[in-house]
FIFIMI-168576 format. One line per field, with one value per residue (C-alpha): x negated, y, z negated; residue in three letters; chain. Coordinates in nm, 4 decimals, m for minus. Each point is the difference from the previous one (the first is absolute). Layout:
# residues N
xx <- X ...
yy <- Y ...
zz <- Z ...
type <- ala ...
mol <- A ...
# end
This chain:
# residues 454
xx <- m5.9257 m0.3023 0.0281 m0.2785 0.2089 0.2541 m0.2833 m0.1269 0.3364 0.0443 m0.3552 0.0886 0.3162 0.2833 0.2770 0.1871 0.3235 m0.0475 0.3314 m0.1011 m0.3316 0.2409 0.1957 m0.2996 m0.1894 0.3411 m0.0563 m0.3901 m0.1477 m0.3244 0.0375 m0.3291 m0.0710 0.2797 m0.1763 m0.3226 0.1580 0.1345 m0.3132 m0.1513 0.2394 m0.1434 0.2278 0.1847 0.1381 0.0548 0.2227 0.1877 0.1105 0.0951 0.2208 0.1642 0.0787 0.1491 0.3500 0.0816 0.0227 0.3576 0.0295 0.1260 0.2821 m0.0732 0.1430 0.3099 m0.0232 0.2796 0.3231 0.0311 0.3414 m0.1280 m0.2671 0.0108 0.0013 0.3660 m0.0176 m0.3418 0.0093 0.2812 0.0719 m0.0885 0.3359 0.1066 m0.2979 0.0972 0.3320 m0.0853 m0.2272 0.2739 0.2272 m0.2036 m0.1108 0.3655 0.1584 m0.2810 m0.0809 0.3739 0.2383 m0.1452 m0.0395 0.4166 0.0633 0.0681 0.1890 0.2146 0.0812 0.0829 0.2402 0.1541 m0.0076 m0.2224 m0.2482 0.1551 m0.3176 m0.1802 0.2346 m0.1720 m0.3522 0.1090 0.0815 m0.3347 m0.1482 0.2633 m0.1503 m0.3534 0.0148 0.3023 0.0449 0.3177 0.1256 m0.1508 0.2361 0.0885 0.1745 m0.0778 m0.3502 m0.2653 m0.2583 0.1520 m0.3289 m0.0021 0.3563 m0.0684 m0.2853 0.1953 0.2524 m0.2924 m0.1817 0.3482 0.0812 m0.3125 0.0573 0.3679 0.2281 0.3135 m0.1634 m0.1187 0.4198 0.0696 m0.2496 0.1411 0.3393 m0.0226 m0.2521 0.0401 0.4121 0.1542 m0.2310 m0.0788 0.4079 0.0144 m0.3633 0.1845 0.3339 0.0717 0.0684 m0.2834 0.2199 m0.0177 m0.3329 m0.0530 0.2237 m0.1132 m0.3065 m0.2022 0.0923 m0.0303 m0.3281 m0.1148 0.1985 0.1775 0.3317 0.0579 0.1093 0.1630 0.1653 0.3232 0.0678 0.0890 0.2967 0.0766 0.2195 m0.2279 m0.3906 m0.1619 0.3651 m0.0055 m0.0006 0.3650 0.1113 m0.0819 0.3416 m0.0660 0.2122 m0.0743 0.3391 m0.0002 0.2337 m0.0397 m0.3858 m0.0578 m0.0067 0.1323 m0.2066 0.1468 m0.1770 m0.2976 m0.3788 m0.2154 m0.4365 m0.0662 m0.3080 m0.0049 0.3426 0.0830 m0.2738 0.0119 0.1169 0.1418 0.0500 0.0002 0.3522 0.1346 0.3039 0.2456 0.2215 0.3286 0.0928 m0.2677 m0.1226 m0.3790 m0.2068 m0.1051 m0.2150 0.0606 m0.1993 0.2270 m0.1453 0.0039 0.2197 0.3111 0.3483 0.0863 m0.4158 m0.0504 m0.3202 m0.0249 m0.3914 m0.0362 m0.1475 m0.1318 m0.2348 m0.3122 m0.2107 m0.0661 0.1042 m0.1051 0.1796 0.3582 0.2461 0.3783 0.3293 0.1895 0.3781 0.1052 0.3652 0.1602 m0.3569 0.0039 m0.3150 m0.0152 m0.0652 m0.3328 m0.1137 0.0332 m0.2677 0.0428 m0.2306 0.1709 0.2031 0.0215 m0.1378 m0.2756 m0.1499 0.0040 m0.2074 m0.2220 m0.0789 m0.0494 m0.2576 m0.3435 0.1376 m0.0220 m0.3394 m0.0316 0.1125 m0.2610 m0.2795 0.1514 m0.0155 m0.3579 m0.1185 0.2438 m0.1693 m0.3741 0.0737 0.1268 m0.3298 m0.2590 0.1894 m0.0001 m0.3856 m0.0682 0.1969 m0.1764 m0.3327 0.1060 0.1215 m0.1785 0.0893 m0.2523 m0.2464 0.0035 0.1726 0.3418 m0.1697 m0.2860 0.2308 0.0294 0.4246 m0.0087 m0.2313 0.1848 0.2952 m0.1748 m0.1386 0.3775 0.1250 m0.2908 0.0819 0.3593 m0.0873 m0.2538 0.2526 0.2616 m0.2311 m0.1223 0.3525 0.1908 m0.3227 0.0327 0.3802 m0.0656 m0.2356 0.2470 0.2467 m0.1798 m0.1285 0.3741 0.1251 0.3036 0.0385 0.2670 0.2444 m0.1730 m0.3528 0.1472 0.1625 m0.2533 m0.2245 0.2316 0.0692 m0.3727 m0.0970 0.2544 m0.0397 m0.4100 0.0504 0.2431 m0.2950 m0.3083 0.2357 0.1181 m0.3512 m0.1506 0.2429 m0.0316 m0.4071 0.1036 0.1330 0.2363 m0.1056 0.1104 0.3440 m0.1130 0.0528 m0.3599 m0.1572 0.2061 0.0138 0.3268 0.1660 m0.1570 0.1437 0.3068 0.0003 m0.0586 0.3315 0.1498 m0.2372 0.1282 0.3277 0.0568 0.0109 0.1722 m0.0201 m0.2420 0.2635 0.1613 m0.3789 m0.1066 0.3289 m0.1469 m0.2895 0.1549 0.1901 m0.2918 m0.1891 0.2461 0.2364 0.2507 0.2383 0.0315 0.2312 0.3020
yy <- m4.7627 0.1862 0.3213 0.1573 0.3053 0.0561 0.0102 0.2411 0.2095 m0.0513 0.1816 0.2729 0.1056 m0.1283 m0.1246 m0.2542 m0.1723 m0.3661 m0.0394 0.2941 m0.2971 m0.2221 0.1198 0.1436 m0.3945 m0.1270 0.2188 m0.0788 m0.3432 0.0577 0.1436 0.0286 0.1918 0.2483 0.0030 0.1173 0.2558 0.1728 m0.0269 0.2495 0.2820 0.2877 0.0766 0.2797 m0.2401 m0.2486 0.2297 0.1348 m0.4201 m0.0571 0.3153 m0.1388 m0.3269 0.1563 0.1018 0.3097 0.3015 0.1406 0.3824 0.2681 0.1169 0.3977 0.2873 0.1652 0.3398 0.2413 m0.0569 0.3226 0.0500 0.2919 m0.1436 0.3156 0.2454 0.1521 0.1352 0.2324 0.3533 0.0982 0.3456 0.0240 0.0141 m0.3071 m0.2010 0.0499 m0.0946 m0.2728 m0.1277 0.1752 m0.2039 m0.3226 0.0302 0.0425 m0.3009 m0.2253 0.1267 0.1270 m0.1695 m0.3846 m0.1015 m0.0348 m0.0474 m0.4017 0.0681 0.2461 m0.1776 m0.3490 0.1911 0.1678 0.3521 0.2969 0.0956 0.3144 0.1268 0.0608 0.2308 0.3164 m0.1482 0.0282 0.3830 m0.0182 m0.1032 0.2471 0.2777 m0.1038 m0.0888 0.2429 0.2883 0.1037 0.2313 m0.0372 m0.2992 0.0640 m0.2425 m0.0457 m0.0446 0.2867 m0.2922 m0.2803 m0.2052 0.0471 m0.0864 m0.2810 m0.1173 m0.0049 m0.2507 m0.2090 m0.0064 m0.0698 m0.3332 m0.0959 m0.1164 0.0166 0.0658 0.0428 0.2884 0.1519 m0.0524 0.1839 0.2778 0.0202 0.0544 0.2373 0.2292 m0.0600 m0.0972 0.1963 0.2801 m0.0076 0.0427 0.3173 0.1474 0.0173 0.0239 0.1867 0.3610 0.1520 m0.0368 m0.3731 0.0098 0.1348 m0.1874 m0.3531 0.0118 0.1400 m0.2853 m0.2601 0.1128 m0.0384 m0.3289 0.1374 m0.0889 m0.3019 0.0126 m0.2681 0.0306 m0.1697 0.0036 m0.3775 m0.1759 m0.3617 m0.0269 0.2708 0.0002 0.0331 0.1794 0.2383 0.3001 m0.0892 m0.2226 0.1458 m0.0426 0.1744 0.3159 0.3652 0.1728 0.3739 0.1005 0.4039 0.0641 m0.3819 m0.3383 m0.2999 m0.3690 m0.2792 m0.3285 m0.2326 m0.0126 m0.2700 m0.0272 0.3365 m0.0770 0.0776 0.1522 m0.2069 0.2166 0.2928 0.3551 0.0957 m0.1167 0.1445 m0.1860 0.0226 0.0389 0.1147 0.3129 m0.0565 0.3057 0.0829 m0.3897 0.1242 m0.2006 0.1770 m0.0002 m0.0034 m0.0208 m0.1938 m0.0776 m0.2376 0.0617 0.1146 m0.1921 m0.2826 m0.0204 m0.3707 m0.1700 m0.4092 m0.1634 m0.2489 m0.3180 m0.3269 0.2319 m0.1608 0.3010 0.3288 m0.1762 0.2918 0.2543 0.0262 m0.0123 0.0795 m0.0313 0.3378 0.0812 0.3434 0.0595 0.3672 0.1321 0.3360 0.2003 0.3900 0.2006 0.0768 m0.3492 m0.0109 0.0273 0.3344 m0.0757 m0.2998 0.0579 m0.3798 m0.3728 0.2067 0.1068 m0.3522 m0.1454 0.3355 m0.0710 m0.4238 0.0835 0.0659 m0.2424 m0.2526 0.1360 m0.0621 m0.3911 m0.0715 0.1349 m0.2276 m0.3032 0.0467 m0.0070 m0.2901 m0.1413 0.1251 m0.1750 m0.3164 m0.0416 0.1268 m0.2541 m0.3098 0.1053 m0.0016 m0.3114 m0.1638 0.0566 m0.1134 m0.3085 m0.2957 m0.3228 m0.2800 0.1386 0.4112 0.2659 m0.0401 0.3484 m0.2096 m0.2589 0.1423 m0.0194 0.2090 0.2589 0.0103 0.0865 0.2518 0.1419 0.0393 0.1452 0.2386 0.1298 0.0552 0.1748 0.2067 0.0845 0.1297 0.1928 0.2024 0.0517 0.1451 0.2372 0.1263 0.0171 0.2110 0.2280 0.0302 0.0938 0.2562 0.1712 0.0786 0.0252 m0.2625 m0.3301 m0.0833 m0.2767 m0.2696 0.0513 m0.0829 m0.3160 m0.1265 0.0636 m0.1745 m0.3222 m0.1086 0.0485 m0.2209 m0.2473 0.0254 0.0040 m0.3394 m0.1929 0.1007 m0.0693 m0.3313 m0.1016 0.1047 m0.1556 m0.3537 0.0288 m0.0354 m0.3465 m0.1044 0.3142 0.2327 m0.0247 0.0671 0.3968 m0.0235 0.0593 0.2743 m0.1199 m0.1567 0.3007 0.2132 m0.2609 0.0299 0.3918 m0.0110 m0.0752 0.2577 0.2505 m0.1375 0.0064 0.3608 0.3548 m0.1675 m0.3602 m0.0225 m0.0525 0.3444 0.1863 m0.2061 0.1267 0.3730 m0.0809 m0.1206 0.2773 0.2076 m0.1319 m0.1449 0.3457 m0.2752 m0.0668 m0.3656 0.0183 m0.1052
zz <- m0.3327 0.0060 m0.2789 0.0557 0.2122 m0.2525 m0.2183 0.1194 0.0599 m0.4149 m0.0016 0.2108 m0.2663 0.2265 m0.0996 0.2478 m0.0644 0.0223 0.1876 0.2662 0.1244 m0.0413 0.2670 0.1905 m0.0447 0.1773 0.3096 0.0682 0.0589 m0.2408 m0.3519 m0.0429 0.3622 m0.1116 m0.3396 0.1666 0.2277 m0.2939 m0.2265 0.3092 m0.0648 m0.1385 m0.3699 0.1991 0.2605 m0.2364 m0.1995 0.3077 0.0233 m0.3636 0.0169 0.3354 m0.1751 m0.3257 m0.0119 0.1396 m0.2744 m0.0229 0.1474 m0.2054 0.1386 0.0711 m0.1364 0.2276 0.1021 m0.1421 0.1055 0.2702 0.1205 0.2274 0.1911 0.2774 m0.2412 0.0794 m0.3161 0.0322 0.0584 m0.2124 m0.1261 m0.4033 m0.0977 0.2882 m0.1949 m0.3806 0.0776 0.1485 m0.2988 m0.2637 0.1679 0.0508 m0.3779 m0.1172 0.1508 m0.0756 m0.3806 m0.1135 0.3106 0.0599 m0.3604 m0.0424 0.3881 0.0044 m0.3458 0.1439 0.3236 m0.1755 m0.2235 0.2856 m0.2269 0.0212 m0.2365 m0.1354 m0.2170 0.2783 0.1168 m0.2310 0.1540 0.3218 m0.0449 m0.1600 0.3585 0.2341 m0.2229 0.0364 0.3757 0.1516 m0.2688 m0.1689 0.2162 0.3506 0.1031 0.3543 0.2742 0.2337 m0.1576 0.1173 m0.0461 0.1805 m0.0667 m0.3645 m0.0187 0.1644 m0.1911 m0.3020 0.1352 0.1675 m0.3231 m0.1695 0.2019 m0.0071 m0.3516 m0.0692 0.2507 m0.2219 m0.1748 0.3277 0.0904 m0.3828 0.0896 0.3417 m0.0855 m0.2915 0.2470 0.3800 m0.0262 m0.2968 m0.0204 0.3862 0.0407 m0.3210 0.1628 0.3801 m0.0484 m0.3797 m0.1270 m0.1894 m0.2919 0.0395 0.0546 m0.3513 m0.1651 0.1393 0.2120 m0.3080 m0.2334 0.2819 0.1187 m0.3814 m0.0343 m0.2798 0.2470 0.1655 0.3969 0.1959 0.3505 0.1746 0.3523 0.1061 m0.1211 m0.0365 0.3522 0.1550 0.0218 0.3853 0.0984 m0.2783 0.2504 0.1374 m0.2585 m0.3068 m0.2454 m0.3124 m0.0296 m0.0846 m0.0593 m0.0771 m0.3073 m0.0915 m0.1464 m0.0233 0.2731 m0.0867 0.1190 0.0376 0.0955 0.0094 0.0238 m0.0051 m0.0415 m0.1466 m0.1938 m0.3317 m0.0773 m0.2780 m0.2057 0.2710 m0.1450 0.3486 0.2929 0.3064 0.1800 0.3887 0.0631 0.2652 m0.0001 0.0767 0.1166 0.3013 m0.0416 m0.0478 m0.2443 m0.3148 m0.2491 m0.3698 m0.3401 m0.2296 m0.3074 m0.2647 m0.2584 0.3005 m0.0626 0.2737 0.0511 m0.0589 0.0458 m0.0063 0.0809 0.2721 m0.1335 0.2237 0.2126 0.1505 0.0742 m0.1398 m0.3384 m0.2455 0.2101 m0.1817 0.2744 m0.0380 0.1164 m0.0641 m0.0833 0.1091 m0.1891 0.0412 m0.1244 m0.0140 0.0791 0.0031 0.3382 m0.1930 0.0459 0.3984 0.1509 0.2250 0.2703 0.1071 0.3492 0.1318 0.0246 0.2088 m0.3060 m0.1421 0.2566 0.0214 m0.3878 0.1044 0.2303 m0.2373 m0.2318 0.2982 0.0457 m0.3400 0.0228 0.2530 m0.2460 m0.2914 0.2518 0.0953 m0.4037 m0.1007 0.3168 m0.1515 m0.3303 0.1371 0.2035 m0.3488 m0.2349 0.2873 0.0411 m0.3766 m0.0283 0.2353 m0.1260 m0.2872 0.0354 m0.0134 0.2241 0.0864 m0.1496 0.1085 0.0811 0.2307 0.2162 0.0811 0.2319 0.3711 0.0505 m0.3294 0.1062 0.3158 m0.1709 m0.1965 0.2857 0.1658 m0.2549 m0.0342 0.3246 m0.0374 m0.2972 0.2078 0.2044 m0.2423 m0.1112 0.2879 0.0881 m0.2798 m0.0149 0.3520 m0.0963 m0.2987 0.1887 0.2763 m0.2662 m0.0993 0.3308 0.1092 m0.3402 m0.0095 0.1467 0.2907 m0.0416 0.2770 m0.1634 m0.3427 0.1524 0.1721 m0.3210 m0.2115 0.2557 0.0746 m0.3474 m0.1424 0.2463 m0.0930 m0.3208 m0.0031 0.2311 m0.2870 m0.2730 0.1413 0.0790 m0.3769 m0.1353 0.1825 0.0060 m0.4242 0.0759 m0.2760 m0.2852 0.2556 m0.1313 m0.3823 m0.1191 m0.1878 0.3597 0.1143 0.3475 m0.0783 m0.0781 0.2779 0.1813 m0.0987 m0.0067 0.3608 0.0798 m0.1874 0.2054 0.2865 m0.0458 m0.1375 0.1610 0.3357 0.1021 0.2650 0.2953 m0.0820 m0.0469 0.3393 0.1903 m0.1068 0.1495 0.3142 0.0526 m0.0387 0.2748 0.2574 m0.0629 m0.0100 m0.3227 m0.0696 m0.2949 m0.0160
type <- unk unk unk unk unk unk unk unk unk unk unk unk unk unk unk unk unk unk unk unk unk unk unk unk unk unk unk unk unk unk unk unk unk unk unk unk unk unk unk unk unk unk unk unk unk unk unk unk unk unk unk unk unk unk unk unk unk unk unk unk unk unk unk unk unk unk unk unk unk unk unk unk unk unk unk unk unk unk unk unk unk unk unk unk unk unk unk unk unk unk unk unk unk unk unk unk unk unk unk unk unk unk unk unk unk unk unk unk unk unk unk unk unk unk unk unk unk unk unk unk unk unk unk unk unk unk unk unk unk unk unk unk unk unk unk unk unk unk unk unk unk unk unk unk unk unk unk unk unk unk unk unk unk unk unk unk unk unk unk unk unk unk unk unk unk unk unk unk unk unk unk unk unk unk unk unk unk unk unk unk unk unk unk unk unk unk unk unk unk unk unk unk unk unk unk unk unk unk unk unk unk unk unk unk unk unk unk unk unk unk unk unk unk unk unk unk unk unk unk unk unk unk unk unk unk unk unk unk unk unk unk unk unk unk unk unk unk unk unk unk unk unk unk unk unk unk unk unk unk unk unk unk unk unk unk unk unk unk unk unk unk unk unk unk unk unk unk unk unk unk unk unk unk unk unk unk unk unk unk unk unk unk unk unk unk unk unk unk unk unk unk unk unk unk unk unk unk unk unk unk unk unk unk unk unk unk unk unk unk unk unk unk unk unk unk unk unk unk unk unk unk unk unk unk unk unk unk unk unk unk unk unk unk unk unk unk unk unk unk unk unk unk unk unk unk unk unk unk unk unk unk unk unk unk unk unk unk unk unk unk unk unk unk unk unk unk unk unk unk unk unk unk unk unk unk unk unk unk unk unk unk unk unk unk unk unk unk unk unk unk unk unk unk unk unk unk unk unk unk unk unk unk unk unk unk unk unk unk unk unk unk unk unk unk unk unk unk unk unk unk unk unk unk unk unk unk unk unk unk unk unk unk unk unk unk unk unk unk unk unk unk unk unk unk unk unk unk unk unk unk unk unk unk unk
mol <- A A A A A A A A A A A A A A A A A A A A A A A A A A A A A A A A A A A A A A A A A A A A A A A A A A A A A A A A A A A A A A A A A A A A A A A A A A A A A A A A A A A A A A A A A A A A A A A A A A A A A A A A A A A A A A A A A A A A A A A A A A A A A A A A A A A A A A A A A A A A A A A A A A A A A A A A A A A A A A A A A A A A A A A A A A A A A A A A A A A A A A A A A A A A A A A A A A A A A A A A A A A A A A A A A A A A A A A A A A A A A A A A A A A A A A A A A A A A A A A A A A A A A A A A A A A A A A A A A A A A A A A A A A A A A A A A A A A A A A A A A A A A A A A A A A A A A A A A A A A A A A A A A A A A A A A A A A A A A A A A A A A A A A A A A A A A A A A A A A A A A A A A A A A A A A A A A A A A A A A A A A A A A A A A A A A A A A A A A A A A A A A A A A A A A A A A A A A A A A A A A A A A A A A A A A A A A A A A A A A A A A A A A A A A A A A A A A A A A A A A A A A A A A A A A A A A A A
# end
């Protein structure tokens, strides 16, 4: 074979791969006429064919934006104090809150040093006090619980009940003498609250069923009965219990408190959500509790489900950040993680999944806002507004959390990515302050002007 072409390619500083002609001489029916033809390229074209005939360079996978849970901004335009709770409360949970979250949850106990932090962060954020319920800032309120679930939603529950239940019940409902003597200390988290309205035979039926007995007996009332959920009464310094007066049949409200004869508190164990909230089943024996610790403003059920209403509200807000976070730590995940050779985001059915959830998210978001600001234009909430809030939220919340947590594949189950226990979380969020039959039956009412309960 005639040389003097690849010659001449050797002069001109190009390096060919013997096995690339090779494969080129197979395809043309004179070496030496292909030789020829590409001892006439200039060195510019002749480069341009040796780099088509080496292998391909691998691409550097690029750099992901940010992971933005608020990709329409929902969260611009905030008063000052709306924004620094929002970051005191974002910076909180994620520097003081997240660290002993998965800890907490697999030990099914609550973290009780951060109990003098978090009256740390009600100081910083809400002010000793200037606690009022319902909130005068609806939004802010609301924040804090977003923020809350975001990251942990058994502390948002712990925050929730020592504030929006316990303190909610003392702020609407209690003398100005209990107001001093436990809305002070609980507002600086010097006091523990808890707060017991369902029972183990009686949760959605609580209004006509409700069993626990209030018995008056000269300057004190006597309880008998059981409770069951009330968050953190096994630590709690009072609890704020429902019961029913047997003399007029009104339900009541009473502060019993920790150290009162016949007040016995047993945890629930085998819970698979909301895992570092410590739940309780409650024995009420002949305890005795002074006219001093009823709570004077209480007439009737009415007031119950008056009180239920902003915390309701307040659910919806909680499932639109345990929502938020579910979506940031799939995202991060999946940007992350590595399979055939780059990142699992980069494959279309998982972007497509991010994308879904995205929108849900979206969604949430612009929702609890409006619901917030609506809040806070008329001043209180009604009962079908708080419903509705807290049904399509938790069935939002359930779809993003269901999706982050499959998009994870088989570490979607493992603590160390948080998605599991948002996951789990979720259904603890859906399942409290009314099922969603009894808070869709409000709503139904509400529009149709007809009752469907039974």
């Amino acid at each position: 074979m005639d040389t003097s072409a690849l010659d001449q390619l050797t002069q001109n500083g190009q390096d060919l791969d013997a096995d690339v002609l090779a494969r080129l001489a197979e395809r043309a029916d004179d070496v030496n006429e292909l030789l020829g033809a590409l001892s006439q390229l200039d060195p510019t074209d002749l480069e341009r064919l040796a780099d088509g005939a080496r292998p391909a360079k691998p691409r550097r996978t690029p750099q992901p934006p940010p992971v933005d849970g608020d990709v329409y901004d929902v969260f611009e335009n905030l008063t000052p104090e709306q924004e620094h709770t929002r970051e005191a409360t974002r910076s909180f949970m994620e520097e003081t809150v997240h660290p002993v979250a998965n800890e907490a949850w697999e030990n099914g106990t609550f973290p009780k040093e951060l109990i003098p932090k978090a009256g740390a962060f009600f100081d910083d954020v809400i002010g000793a006090g200037t606690f009022t319920f319902p909130y005068d800032d609806p939004v802010r309120s609301g924040i804090i619980s977003f923020e809350m679930s975001r990251v942990d939603p058994s502390f948002c529950t712990f925050y929730g009940v020592q504030t929006g239940l316990c303190m909610g019940s003392i702020a609407m409902y209690g003398s100005e003498e209990q107001k001093e003597r436990f809305l002070r200390p609980l507002e600086r988290f010097d006091m523990v609250g808890s707060w017991a309205l369902t029972e183990p035979d009686h949760g959605s039926d609580a209004s006509r069923g409700l069993e626990t007995t209030a018995r008056r007996d000269g300057d004190d009332w006597i309880l008998n009965g059981a409770k069951k959920w009330a968050g953190n009464a096994t630590f709690a310094d009072v609890n704020v219990v429902w019961a029913r007066d047997v003399s007029d049949g009104q339900v009541k409200g009473f502060l019993v408190e920790m150290d009162m004869d016949g007040y016995e508190v047993e945890q629930l164990g085998g819970k698979i959500a909301k895992r570092g909230v410590e739940n309780v089943l409650i024995d009420l024996d002949d305890v005795r509790v002074p006219e001093k610790n009823r709570l004077p403003g209480v007439e009737s059920f009415k007031d119950v489900g008056t009180q239920l209403a902003p915390c309701r509200a307040g659910v919806a807000w909680e499932a639109a950040g345990l929502a938020t976070g579910a979506y940031e730590k799939a995202l991060e995940y999946c940007n992350e993680r590595i399979q055939f050779g780059k990142p699992v985001s980069s494959f279309q059915m998982v972007q497509d999944q991010l994308v879904s959830m995205l929108g849900t998210v979206t969604a949430l978001q612009t929702f609890v806002m409006q619901l917030g600001r609506l809040e806070e234009r008329e001043g209180s909430i009604s009962a079908e507004r708080a419903s509705l809030a807290k049904v399509w939220a938790c069935d939002a919340m359930r779809d993003v959390v269901q999706t982050a947590r499959g998009v994870m594949g088989g570490n979607g189950i493992l603590l160390e990515h948080d998605v599991a226990r948002l996951f789990a979380d979720a259904e603890g969020v859906f399942a409290y302050e009314g099922s969603r039959e009894m808070n869709a039956l409000i709503v139904g009412r509400a529009i149709t002007g007809q009752s469907a309960f039974v």
